[in-house]
PDB file of N, CA, C and O in Angstrom:
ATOM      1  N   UNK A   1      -6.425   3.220 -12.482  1.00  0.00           N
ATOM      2  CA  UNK A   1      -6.730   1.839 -12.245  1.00  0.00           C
ATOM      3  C   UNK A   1      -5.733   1.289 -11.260  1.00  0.00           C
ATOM      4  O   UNK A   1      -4.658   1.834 -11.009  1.00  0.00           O
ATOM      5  N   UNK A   2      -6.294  -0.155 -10.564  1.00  0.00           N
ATOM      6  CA  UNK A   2      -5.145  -0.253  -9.512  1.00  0.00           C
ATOM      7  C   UNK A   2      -5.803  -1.945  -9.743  1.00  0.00           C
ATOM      8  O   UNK A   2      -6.961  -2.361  -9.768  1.00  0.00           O
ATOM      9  N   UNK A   3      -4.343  -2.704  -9.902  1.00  0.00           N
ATOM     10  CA  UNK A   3      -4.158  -3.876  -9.918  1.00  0.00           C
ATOM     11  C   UNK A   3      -4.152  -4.733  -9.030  1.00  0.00           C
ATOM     12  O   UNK A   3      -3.047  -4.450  -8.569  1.00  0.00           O
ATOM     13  N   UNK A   4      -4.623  -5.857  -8.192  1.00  0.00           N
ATOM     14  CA  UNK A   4      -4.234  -6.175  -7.045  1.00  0.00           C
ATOM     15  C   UNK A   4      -4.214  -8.060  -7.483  1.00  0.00           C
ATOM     16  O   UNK A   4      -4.835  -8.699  -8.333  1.00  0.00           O
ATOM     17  N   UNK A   5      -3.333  -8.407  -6.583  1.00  0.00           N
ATOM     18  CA  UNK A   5      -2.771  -9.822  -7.185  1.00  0.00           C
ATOM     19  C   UNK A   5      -2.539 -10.254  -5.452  1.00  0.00           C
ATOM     20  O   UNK A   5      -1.866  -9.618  -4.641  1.00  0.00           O
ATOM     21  N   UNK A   6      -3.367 -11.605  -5.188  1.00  0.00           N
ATOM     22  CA  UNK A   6      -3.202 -12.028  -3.826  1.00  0.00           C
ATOM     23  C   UNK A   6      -3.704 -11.045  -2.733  1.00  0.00           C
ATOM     24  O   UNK A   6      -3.238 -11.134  -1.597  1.00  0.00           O
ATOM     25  N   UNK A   7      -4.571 -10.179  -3.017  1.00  0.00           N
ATOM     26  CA  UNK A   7      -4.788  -8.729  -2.026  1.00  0.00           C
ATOM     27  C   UNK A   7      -3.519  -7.985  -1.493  1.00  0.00           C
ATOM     28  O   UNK A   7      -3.269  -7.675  -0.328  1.00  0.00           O
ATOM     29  N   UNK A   8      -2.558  -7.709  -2.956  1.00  0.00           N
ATOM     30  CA  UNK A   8      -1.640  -6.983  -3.022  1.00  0.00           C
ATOM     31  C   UNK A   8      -1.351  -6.003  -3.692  1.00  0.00           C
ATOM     32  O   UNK A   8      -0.648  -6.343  -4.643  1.00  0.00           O
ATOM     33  N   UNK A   9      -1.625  -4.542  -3.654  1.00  0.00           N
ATOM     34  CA  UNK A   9      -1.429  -3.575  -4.977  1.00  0.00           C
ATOM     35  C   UNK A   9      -0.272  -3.758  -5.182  1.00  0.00           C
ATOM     36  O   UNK A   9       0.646  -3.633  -4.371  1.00  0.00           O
ATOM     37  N   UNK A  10      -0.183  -4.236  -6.874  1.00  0.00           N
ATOM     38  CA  UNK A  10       1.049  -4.326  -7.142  1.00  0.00           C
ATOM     39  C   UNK A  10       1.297  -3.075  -8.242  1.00  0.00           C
ATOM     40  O   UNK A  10       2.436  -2.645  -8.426  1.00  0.00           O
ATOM     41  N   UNK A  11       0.163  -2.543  -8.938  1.00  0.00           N
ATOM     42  CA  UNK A  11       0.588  -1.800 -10.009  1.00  0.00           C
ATOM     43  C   UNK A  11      -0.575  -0.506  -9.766  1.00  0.00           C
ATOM     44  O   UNK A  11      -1.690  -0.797  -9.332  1.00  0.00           O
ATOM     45  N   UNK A  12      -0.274   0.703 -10.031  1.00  0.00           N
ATOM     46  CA  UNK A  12      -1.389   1.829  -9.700  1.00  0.00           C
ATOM     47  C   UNK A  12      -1.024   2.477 -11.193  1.00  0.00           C
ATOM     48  O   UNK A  12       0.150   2.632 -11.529  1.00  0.00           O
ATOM     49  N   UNK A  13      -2.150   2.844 -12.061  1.00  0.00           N
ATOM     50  CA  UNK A  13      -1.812   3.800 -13.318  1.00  0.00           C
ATOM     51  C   UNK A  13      -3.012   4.293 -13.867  1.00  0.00           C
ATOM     52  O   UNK A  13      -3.999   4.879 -13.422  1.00  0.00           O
ATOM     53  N   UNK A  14      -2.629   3.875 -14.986  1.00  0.00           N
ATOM     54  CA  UNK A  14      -4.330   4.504 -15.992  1.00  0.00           C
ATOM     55  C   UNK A  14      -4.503   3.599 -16.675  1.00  0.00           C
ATOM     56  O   UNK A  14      -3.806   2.584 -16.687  1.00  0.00           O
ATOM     57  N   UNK A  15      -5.617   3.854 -17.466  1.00  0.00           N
ATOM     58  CA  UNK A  15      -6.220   2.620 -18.611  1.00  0.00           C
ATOM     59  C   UNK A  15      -5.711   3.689 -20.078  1.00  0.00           C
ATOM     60  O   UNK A  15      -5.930   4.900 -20.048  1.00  0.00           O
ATOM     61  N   UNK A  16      -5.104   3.089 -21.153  1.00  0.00           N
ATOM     62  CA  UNK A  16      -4.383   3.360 -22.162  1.00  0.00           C
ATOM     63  C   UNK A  16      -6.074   3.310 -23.121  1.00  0.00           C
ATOM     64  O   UNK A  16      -6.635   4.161 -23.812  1.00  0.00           O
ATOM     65  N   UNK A  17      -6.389   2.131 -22.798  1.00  0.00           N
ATOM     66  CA  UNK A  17      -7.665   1.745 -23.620  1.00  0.00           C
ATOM     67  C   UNK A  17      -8.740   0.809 -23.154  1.00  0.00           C
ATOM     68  O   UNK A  17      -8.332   0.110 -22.226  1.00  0.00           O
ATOM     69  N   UNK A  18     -10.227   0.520 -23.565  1.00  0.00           N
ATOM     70  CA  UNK A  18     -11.253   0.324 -23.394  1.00  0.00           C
ATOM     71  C   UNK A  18     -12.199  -0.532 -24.593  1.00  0.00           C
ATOM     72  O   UNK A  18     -12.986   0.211 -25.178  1.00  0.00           O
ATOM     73  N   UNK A  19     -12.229  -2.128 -25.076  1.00  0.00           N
ATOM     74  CA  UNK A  19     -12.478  -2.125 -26.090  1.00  0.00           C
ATOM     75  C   UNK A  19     -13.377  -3.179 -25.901  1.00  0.00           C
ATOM     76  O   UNK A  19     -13.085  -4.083 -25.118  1.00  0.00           O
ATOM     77  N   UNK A  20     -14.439  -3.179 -26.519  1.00  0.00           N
ATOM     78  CA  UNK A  20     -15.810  -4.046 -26.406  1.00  0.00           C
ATOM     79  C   UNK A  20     -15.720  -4.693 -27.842  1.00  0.00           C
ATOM     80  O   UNK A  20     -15.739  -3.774 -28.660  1.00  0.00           O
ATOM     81  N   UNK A  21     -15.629  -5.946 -28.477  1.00  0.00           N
ATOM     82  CA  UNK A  21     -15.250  -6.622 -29.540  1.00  0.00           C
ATOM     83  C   UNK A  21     -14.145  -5.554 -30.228  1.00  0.00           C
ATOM     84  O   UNK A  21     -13.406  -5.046 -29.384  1.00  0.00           O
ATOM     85  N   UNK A  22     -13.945  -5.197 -31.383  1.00  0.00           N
ATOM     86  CA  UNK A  22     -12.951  -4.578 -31.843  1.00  0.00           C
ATOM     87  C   UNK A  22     -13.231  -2.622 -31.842  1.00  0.00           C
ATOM     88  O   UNK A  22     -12.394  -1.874 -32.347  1.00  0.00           O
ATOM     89  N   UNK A  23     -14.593  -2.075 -31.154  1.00  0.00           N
ATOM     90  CA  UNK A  23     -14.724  -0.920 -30.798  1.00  0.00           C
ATOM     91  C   UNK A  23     -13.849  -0.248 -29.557  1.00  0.00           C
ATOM     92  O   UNK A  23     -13.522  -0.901 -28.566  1.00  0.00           O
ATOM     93  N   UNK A  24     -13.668   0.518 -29.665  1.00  0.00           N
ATOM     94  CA  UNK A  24     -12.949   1.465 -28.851  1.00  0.00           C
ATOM     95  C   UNK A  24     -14.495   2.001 -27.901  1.00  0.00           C
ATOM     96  O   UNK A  24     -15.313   2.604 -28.596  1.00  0.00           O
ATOM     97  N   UNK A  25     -14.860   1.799 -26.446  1.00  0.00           N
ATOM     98  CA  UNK A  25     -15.500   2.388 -25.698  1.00  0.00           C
ATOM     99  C   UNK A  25     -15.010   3.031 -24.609  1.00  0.00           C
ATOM    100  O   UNK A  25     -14.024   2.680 -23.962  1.00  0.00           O
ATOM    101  N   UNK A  26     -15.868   4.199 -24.360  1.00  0.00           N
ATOM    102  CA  UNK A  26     -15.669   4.670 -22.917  1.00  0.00           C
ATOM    103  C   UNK A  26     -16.280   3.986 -21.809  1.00  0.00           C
ATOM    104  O   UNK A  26     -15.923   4.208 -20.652  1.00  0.00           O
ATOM    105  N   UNK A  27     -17.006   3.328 -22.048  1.00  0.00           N
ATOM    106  CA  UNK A  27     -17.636   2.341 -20.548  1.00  0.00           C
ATOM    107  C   UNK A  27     -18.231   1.179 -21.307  1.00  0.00           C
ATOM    108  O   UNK A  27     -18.727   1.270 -22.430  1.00  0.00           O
ATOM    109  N   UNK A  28     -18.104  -0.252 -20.370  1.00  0.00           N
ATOM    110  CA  UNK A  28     -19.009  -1.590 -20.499  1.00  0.00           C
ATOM    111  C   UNK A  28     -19.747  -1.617 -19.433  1.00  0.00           C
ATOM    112  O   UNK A  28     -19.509  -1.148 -18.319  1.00  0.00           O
ATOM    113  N   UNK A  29     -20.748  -2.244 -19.855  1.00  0.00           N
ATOM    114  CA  UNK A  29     -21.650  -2.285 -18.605  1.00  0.00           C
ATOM    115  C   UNK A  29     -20.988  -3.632 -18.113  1.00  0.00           C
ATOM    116  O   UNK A  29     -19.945  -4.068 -18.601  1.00  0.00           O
ATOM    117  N   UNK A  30     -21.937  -4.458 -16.752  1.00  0.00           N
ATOM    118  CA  UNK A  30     -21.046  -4.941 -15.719  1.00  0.00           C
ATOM    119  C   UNK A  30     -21.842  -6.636 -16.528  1.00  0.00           C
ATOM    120  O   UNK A  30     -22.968  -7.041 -16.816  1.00  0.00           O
ATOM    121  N   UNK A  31     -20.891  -6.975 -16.578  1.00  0.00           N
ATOM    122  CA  UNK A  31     -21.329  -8.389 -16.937  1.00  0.00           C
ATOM    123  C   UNK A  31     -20.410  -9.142 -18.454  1.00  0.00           C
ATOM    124  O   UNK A  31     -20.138 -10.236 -18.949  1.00  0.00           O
ATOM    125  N   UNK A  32     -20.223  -7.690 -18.680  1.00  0.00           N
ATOM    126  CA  UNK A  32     -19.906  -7.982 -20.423  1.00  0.00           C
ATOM    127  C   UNK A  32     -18.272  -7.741 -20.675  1.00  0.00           C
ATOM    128  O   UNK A  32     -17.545  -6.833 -20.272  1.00  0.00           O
ATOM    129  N   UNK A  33     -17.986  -8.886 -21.484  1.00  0.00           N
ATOM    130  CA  UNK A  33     -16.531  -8.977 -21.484  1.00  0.00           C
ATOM    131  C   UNK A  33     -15.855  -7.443 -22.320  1.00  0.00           C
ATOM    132  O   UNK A  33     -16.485  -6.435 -22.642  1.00  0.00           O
ATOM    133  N   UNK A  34     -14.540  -7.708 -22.480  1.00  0.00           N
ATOM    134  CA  UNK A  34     -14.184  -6.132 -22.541  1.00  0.00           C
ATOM    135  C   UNK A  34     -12.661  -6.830 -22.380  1.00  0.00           C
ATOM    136  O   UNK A  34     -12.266  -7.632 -21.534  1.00  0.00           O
ATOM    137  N   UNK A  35     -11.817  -6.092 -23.743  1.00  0.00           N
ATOM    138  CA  UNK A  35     -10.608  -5.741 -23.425  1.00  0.00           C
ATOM    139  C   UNK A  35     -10.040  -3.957 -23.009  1.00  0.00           C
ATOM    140  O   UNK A  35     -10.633  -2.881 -23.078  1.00  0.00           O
ATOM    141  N   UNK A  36      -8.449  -4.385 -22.518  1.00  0.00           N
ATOM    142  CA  UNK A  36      -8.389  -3.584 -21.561  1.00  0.00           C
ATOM    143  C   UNK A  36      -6.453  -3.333 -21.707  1.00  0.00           C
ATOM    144  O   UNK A  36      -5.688  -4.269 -21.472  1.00  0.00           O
ATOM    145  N   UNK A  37      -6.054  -2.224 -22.035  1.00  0.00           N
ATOM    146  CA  UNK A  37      -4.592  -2.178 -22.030  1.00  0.00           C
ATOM    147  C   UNK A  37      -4.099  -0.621 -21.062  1.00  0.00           C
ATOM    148  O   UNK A  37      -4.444   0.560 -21.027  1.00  0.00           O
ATOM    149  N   UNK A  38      -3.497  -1.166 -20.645  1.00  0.00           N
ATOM    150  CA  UNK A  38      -2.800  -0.142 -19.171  1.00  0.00           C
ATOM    151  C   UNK A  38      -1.529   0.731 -19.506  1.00  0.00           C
ATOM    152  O   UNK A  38      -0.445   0.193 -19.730  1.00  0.00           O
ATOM    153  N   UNK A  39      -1.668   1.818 -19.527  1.00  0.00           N
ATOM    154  CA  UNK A  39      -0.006   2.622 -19.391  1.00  0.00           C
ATOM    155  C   UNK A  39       0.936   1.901 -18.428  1.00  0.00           C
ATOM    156  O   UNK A  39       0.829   1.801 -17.206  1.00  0.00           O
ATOM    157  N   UNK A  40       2.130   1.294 -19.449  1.00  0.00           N
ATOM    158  CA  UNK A  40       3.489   1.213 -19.046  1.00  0.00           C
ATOM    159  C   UNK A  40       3.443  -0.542 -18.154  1.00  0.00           C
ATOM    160  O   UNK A  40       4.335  -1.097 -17.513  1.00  0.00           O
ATOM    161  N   UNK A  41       2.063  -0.997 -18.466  1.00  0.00           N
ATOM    162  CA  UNK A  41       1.983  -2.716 -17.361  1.00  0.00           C
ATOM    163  C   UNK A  41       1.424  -3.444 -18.381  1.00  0.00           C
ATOM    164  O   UNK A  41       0.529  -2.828 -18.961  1.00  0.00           O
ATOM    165  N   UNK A  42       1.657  -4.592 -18.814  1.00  0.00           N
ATOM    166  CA  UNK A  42       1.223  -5.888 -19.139  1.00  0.00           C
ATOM    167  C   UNK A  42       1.675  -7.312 -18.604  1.00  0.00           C
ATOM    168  O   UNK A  42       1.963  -8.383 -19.138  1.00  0.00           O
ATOM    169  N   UNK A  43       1.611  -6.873 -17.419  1.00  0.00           N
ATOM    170  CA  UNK A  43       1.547  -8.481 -16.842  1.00  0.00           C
ATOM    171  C   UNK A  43       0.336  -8.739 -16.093  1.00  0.00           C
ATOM    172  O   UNK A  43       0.262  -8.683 -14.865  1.00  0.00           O
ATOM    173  N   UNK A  44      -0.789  -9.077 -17.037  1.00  0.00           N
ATOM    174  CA  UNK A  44      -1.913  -9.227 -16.255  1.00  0.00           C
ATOM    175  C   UNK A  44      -1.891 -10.816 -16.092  1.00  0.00           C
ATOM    176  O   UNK A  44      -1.540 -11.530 -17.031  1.00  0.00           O
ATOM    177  N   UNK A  45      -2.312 -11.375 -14.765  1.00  0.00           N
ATOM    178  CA  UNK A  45      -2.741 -13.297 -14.836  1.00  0.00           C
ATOM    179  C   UNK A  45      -3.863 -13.550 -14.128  1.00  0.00           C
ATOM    180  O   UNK A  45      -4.131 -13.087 -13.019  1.00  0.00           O
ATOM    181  N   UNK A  46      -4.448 -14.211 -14.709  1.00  0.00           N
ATOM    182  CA  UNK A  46      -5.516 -15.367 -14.322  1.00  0.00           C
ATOM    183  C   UNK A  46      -5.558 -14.946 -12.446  1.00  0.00           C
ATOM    184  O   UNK A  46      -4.466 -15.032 -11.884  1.00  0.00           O
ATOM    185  N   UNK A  47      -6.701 -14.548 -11.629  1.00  0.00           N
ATOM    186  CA  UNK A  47      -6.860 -14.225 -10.654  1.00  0.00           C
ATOM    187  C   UNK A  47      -6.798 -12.612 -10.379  1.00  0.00           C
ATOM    188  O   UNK A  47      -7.413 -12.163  -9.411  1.00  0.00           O
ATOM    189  N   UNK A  48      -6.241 -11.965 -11.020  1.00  0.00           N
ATOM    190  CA  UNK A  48      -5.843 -10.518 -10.779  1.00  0.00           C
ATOM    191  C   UNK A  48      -7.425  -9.671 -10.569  1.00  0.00           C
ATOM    192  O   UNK A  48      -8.554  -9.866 -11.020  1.00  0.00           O
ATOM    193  N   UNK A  49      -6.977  -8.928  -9.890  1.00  0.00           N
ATOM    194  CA  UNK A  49      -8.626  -7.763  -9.497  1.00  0.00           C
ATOM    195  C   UNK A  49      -8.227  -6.440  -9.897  1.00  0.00           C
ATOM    196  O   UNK A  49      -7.341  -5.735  -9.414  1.00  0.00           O
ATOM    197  N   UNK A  50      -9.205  -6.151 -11.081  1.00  0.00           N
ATOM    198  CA  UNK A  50      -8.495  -5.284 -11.518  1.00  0.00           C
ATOM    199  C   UNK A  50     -10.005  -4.031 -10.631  1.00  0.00           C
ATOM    200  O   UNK A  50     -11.172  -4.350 -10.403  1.00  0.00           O
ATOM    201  N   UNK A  51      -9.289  -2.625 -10.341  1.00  0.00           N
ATOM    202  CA  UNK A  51     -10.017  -1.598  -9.391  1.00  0.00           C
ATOM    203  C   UNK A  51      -9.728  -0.199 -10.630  1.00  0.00           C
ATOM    204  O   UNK A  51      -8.739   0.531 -10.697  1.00  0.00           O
ATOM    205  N   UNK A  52     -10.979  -0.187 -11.507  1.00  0.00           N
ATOM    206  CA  UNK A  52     -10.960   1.266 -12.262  1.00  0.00           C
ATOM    207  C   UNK A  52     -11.600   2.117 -11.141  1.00  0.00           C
ATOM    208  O   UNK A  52     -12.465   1.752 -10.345  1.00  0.00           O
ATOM    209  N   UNK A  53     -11.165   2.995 -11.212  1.00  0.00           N
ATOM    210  CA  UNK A  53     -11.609   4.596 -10.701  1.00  0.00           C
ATOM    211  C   UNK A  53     -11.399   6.089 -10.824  1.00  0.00           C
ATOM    212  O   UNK A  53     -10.359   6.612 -11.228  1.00  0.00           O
ATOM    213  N   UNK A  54     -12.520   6.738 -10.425  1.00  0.00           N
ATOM    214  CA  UNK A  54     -12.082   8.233 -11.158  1.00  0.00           C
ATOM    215  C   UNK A  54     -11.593   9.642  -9.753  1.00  0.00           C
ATOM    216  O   UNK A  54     -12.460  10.009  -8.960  1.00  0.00           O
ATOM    217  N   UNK A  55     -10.515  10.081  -9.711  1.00  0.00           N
ATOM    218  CA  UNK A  55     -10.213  10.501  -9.372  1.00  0.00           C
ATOM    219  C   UNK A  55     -10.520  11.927  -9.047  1.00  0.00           C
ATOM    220  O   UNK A  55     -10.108  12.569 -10.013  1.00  0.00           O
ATOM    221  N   UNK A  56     -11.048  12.756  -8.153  1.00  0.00           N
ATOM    222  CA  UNK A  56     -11.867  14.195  -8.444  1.00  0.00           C
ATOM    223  C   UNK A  56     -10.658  15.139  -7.467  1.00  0.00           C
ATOM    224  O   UNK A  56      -9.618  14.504  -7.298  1.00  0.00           O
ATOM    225  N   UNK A  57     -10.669  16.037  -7.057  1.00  0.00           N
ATOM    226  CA  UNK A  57      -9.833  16.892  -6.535  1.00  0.00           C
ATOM    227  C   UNK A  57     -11.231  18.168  -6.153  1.00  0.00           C
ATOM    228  O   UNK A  57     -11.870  18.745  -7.032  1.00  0.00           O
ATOM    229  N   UNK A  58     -11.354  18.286  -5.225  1.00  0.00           N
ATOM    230  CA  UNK A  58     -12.033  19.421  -4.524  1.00  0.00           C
ATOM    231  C   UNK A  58     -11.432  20.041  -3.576  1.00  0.00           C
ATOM    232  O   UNK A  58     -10.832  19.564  -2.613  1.00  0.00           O
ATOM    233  N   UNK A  59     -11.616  21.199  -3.885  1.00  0.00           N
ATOM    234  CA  UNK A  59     -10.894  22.193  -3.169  1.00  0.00           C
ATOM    235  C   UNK A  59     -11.715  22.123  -2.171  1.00  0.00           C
ATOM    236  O   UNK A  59     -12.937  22.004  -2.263  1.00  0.00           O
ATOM    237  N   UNK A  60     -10.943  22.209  -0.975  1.00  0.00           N
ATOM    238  CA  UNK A  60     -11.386  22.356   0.448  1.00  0.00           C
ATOM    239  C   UNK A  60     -11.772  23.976   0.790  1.00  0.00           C
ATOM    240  O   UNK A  60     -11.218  25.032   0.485  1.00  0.00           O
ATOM    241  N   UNK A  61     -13.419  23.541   1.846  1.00  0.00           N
ATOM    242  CA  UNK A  61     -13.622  25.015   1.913  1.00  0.00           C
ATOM    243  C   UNK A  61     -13.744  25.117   3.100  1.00  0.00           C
ATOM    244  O   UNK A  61     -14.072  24.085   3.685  1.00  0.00           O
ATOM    245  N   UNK A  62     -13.504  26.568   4.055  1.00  0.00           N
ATOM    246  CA  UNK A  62     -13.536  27.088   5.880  1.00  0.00           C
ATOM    247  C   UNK A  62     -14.943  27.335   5.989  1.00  0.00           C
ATOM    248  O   UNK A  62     -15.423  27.710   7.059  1.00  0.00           O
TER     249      UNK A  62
END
């Protein structure tokens, strides 16, 4: 996940957790509120853009 505040990355990490009322989920769909706790950051405020994404690694081929 990558935090951005003023169109500034301020924080790059992972998501710790994913929680739709008091369930633990792997995905919300787009509209629907959702808490959200980050490895090693809690200073989230009012304006922040938060950017989840999944990271793949492919080996390059000749």
């Amino acid at each position: 996940m990558r935090l951005l505040r003023d169109n500034v990355v301020i924080h790059e990490g992972t998501l710790k957790t994913l929680k739709r009322f008091k369930d633990e989920v792997k995905e919300v769909q787009s509209g629907q509120e959702c808490g959200m706790a980050f490895e090693n950051y809690d200073d989230i405020r009012k304006g922040d853009i938060i950017e989840i994404f999944e990271r793949e690694e492919v080996q390059r081929q000749l």
